[in-house]
C-alpha positions, 0 to 999 in steps of 0.5 A: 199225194191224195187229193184231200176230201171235204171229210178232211177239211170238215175236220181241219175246221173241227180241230181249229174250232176247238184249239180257239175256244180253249182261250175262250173256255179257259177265261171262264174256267179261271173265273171260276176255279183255280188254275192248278184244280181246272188243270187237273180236272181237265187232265183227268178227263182226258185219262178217262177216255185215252186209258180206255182206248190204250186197252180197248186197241191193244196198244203196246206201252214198250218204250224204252227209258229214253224216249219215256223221258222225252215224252214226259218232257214233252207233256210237262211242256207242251201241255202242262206248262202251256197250259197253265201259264195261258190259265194264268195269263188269261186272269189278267188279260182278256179272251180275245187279247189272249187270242190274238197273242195265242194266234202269234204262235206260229209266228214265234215258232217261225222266228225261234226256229229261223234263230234257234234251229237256223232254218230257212224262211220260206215263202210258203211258211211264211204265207201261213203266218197270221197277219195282224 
């Protein structure tokens, strides 16, 4: 394994930046805009930088029907879907109460993979685990 450069950890911090303000930046948007309009817009920008690349790298889009299902389950879940019911549960709450129900995640795919997938709890994932 490569020792890890300041370079990654710069963009370790980066990424982690930018998922916690989304709570922070999505408690303004929906103060302002409906949820379904800011969740379009946000979705058409993002078409229009990762078309672009698709087509500037030469990507191959050959997938077979299968595994476009699974990709369109995974994006109606993990991004819609999340999306939309943290923009709505941050009508109701706070930014900071939302972050810290946002920070839980870790926690909660611990718990649900430990009960659902049977995996095992270990000391090293479970030292990663935020602490309230």
């Amino acid at each position: 394994m490569n020792k890890p450069t300041f370079s990654t950890y710069m963009e370790l911090v980066i990424a982690t930046s930018i998922v916690g303000s989304s709570v922070v930046v999505g408690k303004l948007v929906v103060m302002r805009l409906p949820v379904f309009l800011s969740q379009s817009a946000s979705l058409a920008v993002a078409l229009l930088f990762l078309v672009p690349i698709v087509f500037i790298k030469k990507y191959s889009l050959r997938i077979s029907k299968r595994d476009a299902l699974i990709l369109f389950i995974q994006a109606l879940i993990g991004m819609f879907l999340f999306r939309v019911l943290m923009l709505y549960g941050l009508a109701y709450a706070s930014a900071s109460e939302s972050g810290i129900l946002t920070s839980l995640t870790p926690a909660i795919v611990a718990l649900l993979s430990y009960v659902l997938l049977r995996e095992k709890i270990t000391l090293r994932p479970v030292s990663g685990l935020p602490v309230l």
